[in-house]
CHARMM internal coordinates of N, CA and C (Angstrom, degrees):
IC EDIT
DIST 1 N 1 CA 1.4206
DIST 1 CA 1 C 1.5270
ANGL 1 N 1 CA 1 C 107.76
DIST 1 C 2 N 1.2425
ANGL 1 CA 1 C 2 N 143.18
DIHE 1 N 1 CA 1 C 2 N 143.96
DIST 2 N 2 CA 1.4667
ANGL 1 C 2 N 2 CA 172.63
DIHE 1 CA 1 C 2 N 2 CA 5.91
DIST 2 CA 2 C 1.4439
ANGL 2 N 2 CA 2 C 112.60
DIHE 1 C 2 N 2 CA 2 C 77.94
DIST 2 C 3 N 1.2216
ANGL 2 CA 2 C 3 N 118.72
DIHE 2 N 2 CA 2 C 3 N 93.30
DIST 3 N 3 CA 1.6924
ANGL 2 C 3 N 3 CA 129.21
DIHE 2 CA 2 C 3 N 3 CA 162.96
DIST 3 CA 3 C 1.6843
ANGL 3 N 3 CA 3 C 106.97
DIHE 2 C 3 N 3 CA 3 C -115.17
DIST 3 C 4 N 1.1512
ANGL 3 CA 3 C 4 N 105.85
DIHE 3 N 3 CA 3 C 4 N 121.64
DIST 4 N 4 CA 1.4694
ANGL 3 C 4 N 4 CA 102.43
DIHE 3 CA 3 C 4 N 4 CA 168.26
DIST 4 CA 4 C 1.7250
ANGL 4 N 4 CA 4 C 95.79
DIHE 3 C 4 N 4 CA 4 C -122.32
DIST 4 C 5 N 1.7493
ANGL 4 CA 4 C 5 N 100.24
DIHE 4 N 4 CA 4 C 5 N 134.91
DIST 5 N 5 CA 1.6448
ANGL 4 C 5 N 5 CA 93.94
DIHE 4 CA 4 C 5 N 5 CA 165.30
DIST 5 CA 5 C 1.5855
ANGL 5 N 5 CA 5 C 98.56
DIHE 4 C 5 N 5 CA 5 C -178.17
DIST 5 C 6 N 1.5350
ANGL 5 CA 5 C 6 N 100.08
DIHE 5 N 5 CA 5 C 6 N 155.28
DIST 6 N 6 CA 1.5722
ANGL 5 C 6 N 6 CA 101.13
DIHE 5 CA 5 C 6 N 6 CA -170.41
DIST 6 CA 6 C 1.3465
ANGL 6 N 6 CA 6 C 118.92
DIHE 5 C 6 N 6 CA 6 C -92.36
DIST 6 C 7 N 1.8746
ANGL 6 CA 6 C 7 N 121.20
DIHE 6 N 6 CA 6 C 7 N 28.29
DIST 7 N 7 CA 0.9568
ANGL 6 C 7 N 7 CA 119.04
DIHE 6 CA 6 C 7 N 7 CA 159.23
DIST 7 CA 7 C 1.5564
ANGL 7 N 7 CA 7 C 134.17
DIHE 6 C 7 N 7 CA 7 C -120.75
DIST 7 C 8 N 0.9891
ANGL 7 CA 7 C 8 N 137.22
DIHE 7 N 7 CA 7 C 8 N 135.69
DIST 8 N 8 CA 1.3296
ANGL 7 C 8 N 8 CA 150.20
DIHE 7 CA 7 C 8 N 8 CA -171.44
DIST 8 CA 8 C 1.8463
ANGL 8 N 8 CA 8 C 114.13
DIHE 7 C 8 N 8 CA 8 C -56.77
DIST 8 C 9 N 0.6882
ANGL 8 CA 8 C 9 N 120.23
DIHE 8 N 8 CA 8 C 9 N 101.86
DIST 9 N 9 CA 1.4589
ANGL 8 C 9 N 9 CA 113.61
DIHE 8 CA 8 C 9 N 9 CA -176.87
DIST 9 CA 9 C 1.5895
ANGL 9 N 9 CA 9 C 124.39
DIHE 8 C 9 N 9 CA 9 C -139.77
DIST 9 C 10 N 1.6115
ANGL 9 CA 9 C 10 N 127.65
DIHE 9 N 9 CA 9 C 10 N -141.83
DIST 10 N 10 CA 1.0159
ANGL 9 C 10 N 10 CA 141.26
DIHE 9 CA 9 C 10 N 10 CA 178.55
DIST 10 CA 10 C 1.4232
ANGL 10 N 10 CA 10 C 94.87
DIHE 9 C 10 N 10 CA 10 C -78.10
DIST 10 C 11 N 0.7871
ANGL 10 CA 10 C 11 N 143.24
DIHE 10 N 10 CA 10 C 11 N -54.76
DIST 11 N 11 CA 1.6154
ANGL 10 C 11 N 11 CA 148.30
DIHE 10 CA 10 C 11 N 11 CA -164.47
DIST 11 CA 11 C 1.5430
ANGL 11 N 11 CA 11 C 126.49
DIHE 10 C 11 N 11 CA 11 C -53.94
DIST 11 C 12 N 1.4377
ANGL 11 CA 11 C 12 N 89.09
DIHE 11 N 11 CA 11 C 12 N -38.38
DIST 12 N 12 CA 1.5261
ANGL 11 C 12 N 12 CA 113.11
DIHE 11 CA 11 C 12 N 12 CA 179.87
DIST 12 CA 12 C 1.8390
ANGL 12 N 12 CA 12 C 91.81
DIHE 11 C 12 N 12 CA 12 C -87.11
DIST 12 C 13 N 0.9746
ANGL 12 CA 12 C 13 N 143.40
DIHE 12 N 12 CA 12 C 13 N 6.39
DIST 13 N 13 CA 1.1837
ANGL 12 C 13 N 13 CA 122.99
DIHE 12 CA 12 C 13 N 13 CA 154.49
DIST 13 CA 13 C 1.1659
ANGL 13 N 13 CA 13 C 130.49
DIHE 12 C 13 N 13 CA 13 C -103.47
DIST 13 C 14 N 1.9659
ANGL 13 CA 13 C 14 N 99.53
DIHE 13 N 13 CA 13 C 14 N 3.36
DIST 14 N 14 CA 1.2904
ANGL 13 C 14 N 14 CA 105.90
DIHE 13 CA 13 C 14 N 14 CA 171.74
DIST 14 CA 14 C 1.6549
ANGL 14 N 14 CA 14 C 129.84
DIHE 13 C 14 N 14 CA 14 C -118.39
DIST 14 C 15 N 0.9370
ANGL 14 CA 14 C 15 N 97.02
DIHE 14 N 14 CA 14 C 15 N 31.40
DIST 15 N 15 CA 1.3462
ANGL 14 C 15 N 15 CA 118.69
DIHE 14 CA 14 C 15 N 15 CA -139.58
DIST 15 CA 15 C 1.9483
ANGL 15 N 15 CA 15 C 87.37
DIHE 14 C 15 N 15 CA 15 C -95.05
DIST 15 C 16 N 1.1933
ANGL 15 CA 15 C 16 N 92.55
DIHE 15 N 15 CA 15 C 16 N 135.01
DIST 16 N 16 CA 2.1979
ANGL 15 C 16 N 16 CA 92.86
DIHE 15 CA 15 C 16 N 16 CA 165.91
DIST 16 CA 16 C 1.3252
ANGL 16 N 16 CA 16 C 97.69
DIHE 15 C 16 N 16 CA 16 C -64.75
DIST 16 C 17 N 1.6566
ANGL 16 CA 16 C 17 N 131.81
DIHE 16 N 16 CA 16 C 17 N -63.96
DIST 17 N 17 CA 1.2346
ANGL 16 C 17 N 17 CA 122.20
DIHE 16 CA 16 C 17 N 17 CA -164.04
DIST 17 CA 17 C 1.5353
ANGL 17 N 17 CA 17 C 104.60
DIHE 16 C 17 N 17 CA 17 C -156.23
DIST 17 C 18 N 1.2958
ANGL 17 CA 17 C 18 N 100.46
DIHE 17 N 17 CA 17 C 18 N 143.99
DIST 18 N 18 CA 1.7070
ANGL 17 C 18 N 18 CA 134.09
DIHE 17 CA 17 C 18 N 18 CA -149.85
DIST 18 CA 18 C 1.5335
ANGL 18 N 18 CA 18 C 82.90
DIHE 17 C 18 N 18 CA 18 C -108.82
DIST 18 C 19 N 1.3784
ANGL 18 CA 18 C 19 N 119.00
DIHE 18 N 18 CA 18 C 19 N 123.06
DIST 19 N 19 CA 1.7997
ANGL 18 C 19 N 19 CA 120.83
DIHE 18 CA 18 C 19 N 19 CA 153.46
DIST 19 CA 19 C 1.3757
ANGL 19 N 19 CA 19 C 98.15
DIHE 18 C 19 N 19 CA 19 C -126.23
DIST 19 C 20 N 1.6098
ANGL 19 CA 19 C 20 N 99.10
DIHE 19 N 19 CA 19 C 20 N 130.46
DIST 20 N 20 CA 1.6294
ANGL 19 C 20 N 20 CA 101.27
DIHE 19 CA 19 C 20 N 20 CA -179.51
DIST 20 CA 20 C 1.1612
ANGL 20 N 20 CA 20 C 109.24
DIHE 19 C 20 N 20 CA 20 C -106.90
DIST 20 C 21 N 1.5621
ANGL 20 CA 20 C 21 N 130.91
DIHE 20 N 20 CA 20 C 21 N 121.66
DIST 21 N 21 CA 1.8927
ANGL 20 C 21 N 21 CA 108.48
DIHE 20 CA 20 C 21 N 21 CA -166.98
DIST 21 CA 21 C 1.5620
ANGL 21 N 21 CA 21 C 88.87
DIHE 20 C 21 N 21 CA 21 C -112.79
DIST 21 C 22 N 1.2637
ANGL 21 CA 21 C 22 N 123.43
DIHE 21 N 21 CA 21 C 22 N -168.82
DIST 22 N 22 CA 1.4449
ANGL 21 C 22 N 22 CA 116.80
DIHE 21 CA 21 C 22 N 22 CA 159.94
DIST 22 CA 22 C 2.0374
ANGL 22 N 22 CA 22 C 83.34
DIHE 21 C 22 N 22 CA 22 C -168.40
DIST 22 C 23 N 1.4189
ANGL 22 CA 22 C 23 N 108.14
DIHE 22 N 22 CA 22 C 23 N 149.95
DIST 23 N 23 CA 1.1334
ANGL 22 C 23 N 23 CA 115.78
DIHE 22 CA 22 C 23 N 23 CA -160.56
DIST 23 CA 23 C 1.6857
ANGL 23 N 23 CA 23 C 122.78
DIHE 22 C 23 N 23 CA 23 C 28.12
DIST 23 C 24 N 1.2782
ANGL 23 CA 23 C 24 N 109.67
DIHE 23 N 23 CA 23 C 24 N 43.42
DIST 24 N 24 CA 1.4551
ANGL 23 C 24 N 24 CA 114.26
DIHE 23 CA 23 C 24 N 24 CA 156.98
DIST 24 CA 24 C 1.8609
ANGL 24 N 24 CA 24 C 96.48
DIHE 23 C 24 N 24 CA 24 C 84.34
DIST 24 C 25 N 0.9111
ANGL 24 CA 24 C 25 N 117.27
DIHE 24 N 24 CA 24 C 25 N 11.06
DIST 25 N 25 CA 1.5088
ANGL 24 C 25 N 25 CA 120.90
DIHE 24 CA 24 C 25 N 25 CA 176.27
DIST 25 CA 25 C 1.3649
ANGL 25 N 25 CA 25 C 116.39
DIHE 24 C 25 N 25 CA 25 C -119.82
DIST 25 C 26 N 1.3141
ANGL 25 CA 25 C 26 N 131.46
DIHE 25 N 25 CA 25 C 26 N 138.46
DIST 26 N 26 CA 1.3520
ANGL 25 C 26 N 26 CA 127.63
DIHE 25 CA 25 C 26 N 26 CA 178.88
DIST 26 CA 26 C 1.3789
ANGL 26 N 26 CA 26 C 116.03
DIHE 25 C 26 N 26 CA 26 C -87.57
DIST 26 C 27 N 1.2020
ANGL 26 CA 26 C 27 N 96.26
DIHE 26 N 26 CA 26 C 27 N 141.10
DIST 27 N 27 CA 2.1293
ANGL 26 C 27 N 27 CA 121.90
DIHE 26 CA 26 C 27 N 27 CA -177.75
DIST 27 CA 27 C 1.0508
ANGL 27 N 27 CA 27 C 112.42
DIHE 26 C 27 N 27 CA 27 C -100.06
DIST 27 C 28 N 1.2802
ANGL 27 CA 27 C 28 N 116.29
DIHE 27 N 27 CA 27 C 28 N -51.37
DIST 28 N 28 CA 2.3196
ANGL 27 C 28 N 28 CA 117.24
DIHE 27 CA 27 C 28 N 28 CA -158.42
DIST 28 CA 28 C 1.2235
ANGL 28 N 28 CA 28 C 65.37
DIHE 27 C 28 N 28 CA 28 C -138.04
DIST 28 C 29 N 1.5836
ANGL 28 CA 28 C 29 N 91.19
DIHE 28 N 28 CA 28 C 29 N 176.33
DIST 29 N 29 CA 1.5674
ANGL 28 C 29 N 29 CA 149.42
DIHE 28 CA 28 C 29 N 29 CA 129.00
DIST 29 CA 29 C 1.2316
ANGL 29 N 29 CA 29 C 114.30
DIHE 28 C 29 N 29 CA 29 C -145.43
DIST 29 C 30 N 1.6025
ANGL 29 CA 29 C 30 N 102.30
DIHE 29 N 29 CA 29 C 30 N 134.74
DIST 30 N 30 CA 1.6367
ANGL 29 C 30 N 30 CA 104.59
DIHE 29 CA 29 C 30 N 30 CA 150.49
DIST 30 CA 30 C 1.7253
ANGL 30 N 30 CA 30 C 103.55
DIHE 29 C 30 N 30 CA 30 C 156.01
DIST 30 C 31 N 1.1867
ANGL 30 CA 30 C 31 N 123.52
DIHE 30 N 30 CA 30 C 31 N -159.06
DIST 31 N 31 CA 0.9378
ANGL 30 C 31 N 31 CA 118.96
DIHE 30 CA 30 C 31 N 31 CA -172.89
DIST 31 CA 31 C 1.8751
ANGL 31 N 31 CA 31 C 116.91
DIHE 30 C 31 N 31 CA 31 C -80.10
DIST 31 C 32 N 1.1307
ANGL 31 CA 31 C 32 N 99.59
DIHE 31 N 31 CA 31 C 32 N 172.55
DIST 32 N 32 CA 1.1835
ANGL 31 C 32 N 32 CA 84.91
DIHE 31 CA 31 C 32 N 32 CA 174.75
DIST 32 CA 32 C 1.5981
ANGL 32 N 32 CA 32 C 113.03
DIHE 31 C 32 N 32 CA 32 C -80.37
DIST 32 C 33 N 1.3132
ANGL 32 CA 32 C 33 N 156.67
DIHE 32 N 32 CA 32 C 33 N -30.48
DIST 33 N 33 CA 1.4181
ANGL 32 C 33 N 33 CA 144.07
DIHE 32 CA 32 C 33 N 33 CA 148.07
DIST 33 CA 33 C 1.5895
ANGL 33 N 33 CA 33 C 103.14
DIHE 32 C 33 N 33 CA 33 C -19.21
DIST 33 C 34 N 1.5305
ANGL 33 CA 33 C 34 N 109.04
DIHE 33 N 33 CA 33 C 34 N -87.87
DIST 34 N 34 CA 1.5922
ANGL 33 C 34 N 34 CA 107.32
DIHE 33 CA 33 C 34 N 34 CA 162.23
DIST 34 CA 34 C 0.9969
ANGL 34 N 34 CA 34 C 158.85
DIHE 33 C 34 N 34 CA 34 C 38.40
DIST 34 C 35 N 1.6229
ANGL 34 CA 34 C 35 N 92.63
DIHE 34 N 34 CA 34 C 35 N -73.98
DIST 35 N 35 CA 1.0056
ANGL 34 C 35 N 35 CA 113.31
DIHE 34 CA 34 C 35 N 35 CA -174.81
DIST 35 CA 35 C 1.7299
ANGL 35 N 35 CA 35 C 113.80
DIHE 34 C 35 N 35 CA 35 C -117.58
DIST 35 C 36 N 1.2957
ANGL 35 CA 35 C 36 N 91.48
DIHE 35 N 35 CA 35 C 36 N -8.21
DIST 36 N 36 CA 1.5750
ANGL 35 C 36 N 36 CA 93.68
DIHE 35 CA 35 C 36 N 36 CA 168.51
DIST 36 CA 36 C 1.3865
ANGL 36 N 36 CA 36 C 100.79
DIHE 35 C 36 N 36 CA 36 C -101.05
DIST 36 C 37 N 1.5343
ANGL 36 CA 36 C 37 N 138.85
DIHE 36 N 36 CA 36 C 37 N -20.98
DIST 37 N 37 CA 1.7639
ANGL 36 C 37 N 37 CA 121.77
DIHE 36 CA 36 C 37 N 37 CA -175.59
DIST 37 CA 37 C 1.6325
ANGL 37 N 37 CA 37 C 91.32
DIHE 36 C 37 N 37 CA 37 C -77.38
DIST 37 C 38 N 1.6285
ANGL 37 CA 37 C 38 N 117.04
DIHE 37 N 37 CA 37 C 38 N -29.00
DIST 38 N 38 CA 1.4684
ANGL 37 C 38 N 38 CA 105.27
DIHE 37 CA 37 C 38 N 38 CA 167.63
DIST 38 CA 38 C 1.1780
ANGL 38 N 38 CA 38 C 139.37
DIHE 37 C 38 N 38 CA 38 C -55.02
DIST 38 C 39 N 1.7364
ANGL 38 CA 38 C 39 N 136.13
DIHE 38 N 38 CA 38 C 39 N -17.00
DIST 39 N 39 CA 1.0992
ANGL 38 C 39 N 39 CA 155.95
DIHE 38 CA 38 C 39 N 39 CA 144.09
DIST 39 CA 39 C 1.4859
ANGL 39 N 39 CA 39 C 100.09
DIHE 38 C 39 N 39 CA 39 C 91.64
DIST 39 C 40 N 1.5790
ANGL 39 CA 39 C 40 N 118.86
DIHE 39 N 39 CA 39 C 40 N 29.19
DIST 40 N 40 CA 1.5171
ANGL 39 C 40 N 40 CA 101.69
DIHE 39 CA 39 C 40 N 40 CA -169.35
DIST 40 CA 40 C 1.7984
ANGL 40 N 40 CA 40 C 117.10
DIHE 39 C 40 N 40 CA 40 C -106.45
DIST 40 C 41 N 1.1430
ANGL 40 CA 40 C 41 N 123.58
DIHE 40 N 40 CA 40 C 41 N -149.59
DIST 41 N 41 CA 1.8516
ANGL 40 C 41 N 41 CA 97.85
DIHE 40 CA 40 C 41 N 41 CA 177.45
DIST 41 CA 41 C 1.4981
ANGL 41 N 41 CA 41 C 128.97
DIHE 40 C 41 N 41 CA 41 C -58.08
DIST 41 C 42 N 1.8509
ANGL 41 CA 41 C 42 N 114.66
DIHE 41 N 41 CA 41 C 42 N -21.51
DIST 42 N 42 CA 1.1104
ANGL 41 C 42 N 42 CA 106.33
DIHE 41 CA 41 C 42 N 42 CA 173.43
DIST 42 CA 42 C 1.8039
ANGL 42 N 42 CA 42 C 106.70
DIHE 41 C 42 N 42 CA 42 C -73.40
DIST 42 C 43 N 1.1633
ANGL 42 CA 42 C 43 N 122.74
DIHE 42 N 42 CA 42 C 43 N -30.13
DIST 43 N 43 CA 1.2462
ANGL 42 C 43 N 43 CA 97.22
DIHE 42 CA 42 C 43 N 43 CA -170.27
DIST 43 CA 43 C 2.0652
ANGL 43 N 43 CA 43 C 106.98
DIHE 42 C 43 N 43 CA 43 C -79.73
DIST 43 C 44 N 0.8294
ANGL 43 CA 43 C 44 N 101.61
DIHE 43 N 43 CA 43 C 44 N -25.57
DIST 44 N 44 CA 1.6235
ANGL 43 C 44 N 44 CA 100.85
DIHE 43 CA 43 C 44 N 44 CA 164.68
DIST 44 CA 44 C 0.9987
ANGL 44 N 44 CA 44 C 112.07
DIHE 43 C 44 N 44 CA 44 C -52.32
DIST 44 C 45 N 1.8240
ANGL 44 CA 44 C 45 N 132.95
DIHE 44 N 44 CA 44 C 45 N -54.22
DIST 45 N 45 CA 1.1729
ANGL 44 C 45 N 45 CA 106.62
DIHE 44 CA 44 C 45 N 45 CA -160.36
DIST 45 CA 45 C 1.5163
ANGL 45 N 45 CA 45 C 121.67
DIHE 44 C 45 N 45 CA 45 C -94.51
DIST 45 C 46 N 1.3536
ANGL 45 CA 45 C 46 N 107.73
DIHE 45 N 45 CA 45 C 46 N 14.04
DIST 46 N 46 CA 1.7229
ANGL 45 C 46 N 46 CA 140.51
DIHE 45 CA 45 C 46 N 46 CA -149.50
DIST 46 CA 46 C 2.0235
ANGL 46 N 46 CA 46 C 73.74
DIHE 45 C 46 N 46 CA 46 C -106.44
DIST 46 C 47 N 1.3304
ANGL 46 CA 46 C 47 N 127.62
DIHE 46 N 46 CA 46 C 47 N -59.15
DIST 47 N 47 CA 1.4276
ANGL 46 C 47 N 47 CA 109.96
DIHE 46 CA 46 C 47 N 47 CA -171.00
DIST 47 CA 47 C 1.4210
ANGL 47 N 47 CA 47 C 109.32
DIHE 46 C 47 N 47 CA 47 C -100.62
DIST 47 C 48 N 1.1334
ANGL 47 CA 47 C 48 N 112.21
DIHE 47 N 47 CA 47 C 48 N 15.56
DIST 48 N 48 CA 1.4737
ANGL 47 C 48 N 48 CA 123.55
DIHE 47 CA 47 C 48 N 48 CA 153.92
DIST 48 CA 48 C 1.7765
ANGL 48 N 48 CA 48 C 108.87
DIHE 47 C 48 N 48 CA 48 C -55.66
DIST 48 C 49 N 1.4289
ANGL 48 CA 48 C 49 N 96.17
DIHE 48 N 48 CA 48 C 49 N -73.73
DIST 49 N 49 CA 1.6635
ANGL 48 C 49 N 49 CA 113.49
DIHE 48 CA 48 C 49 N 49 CA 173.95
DIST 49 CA 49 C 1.6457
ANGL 49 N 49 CA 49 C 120.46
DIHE 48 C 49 N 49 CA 49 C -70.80
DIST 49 C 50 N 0.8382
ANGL 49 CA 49 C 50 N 105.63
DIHE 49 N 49 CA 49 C 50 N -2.15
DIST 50 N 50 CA 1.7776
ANGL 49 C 50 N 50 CA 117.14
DIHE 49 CA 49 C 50 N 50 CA -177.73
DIST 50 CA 50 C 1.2736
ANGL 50 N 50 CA 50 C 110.03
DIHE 49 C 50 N 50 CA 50 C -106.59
DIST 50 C 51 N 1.1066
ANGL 50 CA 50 C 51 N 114.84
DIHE 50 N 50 CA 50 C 51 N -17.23
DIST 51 N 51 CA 1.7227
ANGL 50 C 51 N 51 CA 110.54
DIHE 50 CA 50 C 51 N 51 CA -174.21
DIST 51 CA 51 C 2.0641
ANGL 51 N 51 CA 51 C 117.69
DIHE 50 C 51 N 51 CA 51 C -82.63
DIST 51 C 52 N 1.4597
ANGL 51 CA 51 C 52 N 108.27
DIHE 51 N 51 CA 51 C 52 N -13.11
DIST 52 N 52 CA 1.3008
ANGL 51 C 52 N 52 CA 109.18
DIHE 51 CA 51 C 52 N 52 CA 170.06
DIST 52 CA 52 C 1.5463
ANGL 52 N 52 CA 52 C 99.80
DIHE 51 C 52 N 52 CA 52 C -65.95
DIST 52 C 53 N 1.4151
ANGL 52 CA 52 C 53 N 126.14
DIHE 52 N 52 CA 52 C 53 N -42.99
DIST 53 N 53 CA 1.2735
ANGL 52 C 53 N 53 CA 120.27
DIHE 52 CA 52 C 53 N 53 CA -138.69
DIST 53 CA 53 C 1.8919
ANGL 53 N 53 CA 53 C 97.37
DIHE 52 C 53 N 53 CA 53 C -116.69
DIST 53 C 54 N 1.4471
ANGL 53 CA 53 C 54 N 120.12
DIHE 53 N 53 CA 53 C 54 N 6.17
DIST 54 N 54 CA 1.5874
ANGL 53 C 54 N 54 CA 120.68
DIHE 53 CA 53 C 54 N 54 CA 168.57
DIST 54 CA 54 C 1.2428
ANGL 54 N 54 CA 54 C 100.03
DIHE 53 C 54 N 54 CA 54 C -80.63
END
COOR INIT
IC SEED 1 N 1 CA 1 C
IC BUILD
């Protein structure tokens, strides 16, 4: 299954594999752990949206 969406949630922590593109080009892959011990835009924009609710 195929979810594309520009919000960060429960899903994305369950996810087999996370591709983050941004203007039609690919950034990450990987899980969501991954991609946050990776520190790269997904995990920025992942505590972008996470920080109301830490």
């Amino acid at each position: 299954m195929i979810f594309s969406s520009h919000r960060f949630g429960n899903l994305t922590r369950h996810a087999d594999v996370i591709v983050y593109m941004n203007d039609s080009r690919l950034i990450e892959v990987g899980t969501h752990n991954q991609l946050l011990t990776k520190g790269g835009e997904y995990a920025r924009l992942w505590t972008l949206q996470a920080q109301p609710f830490l």
